[in-house]
C-alpha atoms as one frame of an Amber mdcrd trajectory, in Angstrom:
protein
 -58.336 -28.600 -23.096 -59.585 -25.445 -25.098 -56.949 -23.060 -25.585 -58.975
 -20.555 -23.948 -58.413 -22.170 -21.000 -55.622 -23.544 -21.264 -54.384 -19.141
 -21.836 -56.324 -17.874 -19.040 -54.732 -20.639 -16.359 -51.563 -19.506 -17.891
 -52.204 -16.000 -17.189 -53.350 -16.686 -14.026 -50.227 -18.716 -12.420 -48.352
 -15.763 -14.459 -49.812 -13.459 -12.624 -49.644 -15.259  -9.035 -45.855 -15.265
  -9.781 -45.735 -11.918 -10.548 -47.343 -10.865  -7.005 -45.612 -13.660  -5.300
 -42.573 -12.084  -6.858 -43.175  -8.889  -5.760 -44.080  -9.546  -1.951 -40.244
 -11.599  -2.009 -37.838  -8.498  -3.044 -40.036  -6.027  -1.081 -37.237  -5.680
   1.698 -34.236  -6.271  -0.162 -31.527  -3.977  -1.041 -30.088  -2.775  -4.516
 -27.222  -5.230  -4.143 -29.641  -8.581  -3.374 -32.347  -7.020  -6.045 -29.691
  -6.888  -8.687 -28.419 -10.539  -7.245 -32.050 -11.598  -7.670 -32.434  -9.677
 -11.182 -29.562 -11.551 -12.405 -30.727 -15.226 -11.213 -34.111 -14.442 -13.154
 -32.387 -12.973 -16.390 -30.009 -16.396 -16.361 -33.459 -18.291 -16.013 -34.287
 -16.663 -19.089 -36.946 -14.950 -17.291 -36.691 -11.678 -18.609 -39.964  -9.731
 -17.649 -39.324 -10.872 -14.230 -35.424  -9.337 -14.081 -36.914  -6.262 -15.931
 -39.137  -5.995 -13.183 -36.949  -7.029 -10.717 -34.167  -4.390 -12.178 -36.572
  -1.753 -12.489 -37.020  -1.794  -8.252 -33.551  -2.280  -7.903 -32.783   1.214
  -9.796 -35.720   3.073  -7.644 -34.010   1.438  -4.460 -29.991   2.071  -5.297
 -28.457   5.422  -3.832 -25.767   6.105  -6.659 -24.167   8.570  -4.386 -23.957
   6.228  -1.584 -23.221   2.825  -4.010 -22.234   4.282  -7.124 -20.957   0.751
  -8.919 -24.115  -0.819  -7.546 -25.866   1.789  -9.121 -24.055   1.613 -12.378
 -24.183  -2.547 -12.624 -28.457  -2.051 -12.058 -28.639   0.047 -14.914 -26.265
  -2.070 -17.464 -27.959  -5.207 -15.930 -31.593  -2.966 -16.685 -30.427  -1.948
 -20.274 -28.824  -5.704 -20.989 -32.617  -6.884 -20.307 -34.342  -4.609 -22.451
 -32.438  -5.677 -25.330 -32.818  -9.348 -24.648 -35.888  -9.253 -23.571 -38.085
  -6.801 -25.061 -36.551  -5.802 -28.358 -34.948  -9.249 -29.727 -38.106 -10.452
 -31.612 -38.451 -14.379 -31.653 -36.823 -16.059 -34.350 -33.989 -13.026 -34.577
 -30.668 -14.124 -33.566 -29.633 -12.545 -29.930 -26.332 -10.717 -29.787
């Protein structure tokens, strides 16, 4: 198969994961997001937690749940790092 293809099938299922992903934590709170953020960062899925994370922090009230709120935003920052700004190759902390 042409890797042409082969990249735009990827990016398709990629992207059907992404909405199917999206339509599954619609309802949930900060406390089963961040549950669900965590599952997908231990998956090594780390767009999907940063995502994931990302609603969790728009959905928390930190004046109602303050150590929810605090444990989205480590979880959020944790990802970032791992995720976004370890290049491949570089050694993860």
């Amino acid at each position: 198969m042409a890797p042409a293809v082969k990249s735009l099938k990827t990016r398709r299922a990629k992207g059907a994961a992404r909405r199917q992903q999206k339509r599954r934590v619609a309802g949930m709170s900060a406390t089963e997001l961040a549950a669900a953020g965590v599952q997908a960062f231990r998956a090594q899925q780390y767009e999907e937690a940063l995502e994931i994370f990302e609603h969790a922090r728009q959905v928390v009230d930190p004046k109602a749940d303050p150590q929810t709120a605090l444990n989205v935003n480590n979880y959020l920052g944790v990802s970032l790092r791992i995720g976004v700004f370890v290049l491949p190759g570089e050694r993860r902390a």
